[in-house]
N, C-alpha and C positions, 0 to 999 in steps of 0.2 A: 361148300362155299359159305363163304361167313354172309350173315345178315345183314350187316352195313358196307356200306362201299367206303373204301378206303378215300376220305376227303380232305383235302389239308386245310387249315386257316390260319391265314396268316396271321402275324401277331405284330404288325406293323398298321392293323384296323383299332386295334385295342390304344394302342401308343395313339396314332391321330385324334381318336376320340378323347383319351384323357387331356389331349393337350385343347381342342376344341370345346370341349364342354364348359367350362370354365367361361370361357368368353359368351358362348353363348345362354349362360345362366345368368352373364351378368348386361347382355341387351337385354335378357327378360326384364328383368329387379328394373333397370334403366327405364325401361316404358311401364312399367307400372307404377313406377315412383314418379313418373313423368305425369302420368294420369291422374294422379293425386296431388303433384304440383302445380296442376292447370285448371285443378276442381278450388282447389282452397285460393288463390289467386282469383278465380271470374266468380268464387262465394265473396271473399272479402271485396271486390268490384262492384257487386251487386248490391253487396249491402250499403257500401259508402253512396251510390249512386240511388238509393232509396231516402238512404237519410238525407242526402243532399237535396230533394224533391220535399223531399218533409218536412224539413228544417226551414226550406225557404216560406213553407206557410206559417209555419212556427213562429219566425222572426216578425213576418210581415202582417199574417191577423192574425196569430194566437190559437192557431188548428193546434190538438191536440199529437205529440208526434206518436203515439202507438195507435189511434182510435182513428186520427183523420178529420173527426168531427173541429168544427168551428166552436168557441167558447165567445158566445156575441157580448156577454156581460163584460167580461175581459179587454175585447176589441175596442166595444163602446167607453169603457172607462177609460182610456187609454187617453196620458193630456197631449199636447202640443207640442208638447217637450218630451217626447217619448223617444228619438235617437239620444236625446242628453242624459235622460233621467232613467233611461232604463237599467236592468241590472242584466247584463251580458253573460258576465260569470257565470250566473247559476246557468242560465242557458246553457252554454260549451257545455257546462257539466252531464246536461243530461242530455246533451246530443250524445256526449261520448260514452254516457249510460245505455244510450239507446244501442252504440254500436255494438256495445259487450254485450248485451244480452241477446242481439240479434245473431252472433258469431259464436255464443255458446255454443259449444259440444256440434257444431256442423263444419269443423276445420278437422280433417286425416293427420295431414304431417307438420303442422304449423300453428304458431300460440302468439295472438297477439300481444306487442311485448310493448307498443305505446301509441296512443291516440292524442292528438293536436286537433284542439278546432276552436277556428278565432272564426269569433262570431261579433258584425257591425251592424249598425241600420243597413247598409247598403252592401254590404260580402259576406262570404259564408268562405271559410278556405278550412278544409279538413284534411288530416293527415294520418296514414295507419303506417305501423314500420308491423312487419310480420316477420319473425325468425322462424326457419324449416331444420326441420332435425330430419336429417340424414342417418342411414346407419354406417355408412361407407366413405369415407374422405372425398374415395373418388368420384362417387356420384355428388358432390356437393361444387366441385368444380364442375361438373358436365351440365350444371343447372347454374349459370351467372355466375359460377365461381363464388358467390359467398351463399351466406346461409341467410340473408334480409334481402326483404325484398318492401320497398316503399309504391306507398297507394295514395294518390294526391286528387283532389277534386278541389275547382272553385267555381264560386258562381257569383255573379253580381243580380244586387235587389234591388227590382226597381217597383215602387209604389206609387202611383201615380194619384187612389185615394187620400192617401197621407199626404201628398203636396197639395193636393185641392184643399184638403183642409186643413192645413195652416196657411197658405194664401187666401182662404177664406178669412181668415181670423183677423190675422193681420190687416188686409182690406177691409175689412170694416173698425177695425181698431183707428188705421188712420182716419178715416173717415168721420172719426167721434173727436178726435184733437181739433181742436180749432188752430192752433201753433202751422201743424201742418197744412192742414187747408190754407192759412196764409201764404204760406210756404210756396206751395203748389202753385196756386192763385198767379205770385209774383213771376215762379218760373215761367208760365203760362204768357204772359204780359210783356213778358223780357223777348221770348219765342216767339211770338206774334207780333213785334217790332222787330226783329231781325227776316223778318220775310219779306 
């Protein structure tokens, strides 16, 4: 009697599988690339929405945006004319300094390819365009169909110190005119005969 038993197998397991495998190699690569598209998306998220918290101290008292800390010499000097006089420019620049370095080497599949940030006394509006490199056509459609993906934040500033004091200023500015005191005075006299 021979040692093995006579077993057959099919070759219609072999054929299924070759045709099977394929697909399911390629839901694996799919959720893995997925997983790295959802890392680099809520890093870049995170980051914008840091800066954007940062930024609005930055604008409003001149906190330092890597440190945090307050620069009170900076605050303090700052004149009355500080929405008109200030230099904006360099700001945006080093918010969008701040983004690249915070986005350095912590993105898998995706390279920041452009950052926007307009920056006012009163808004902060920041923008990141992110391009994903795919190895596969097809997984670049199965993920929004292109290969950018846009990251938008705004915020509006509101400083309530800063309007006290230039209504401070101003209020006592007119108060030292004599012209307007007259002024006043008349309107005052006009208002109090129409009553």
């Amino acid at each position: 009697m021979s040692k093995y038993k006579n077993t057959s197998v099919k070759g219609s397991y072999t054929i299924e599988a070759s045709l099977i495998f394929p697909l399911v190699l390629y839901i694996i690569i799919s959720l893995i690339y997925l997983g790295f598209y959802l890392h680099d998306i809520g890093k870049v998220q995170a980051i914008v929405d840091e800066c954007q918290f940062r930024s609005k101290g930055y604008i409003a008292k001149e906190v330092d945006l890597n440190t945090g800390s307050i620069s009170y010499s900076n605050y303090m000097g700052r004149s009355i004319f500080y929405p008109i006089d200030n230099n904006f420019k360099s700001k945006e620049g080093q918010i969008k300094n701040y983004i690249n370095t915070k986005s350095k080497d912590k993105l898998f599949i995706s390279s920041i390819s452009n950052i926007e940030a307009k920056v006012s006394p009163y808004s902060i509006k920041l923008k990141v365009v992110l391009n994903f490199k795919f190895p596969f056509k097809s997984l670049e459609t199965f993920f929004r169909g292109s290969e950018k993906s846009i990251i938008e934040s705004r915020e509006k500033l509101h400083n309530p110190t800063d309007f006290l004091r230039g209504f401070q200023v101003s209020y006592d500015l007119i108060e030292k005119v004599d012209v307007i005191n007259k002024v006043t005075s008349k309107l005052n006299e006009i208002v109090g005969a129409l009553k």
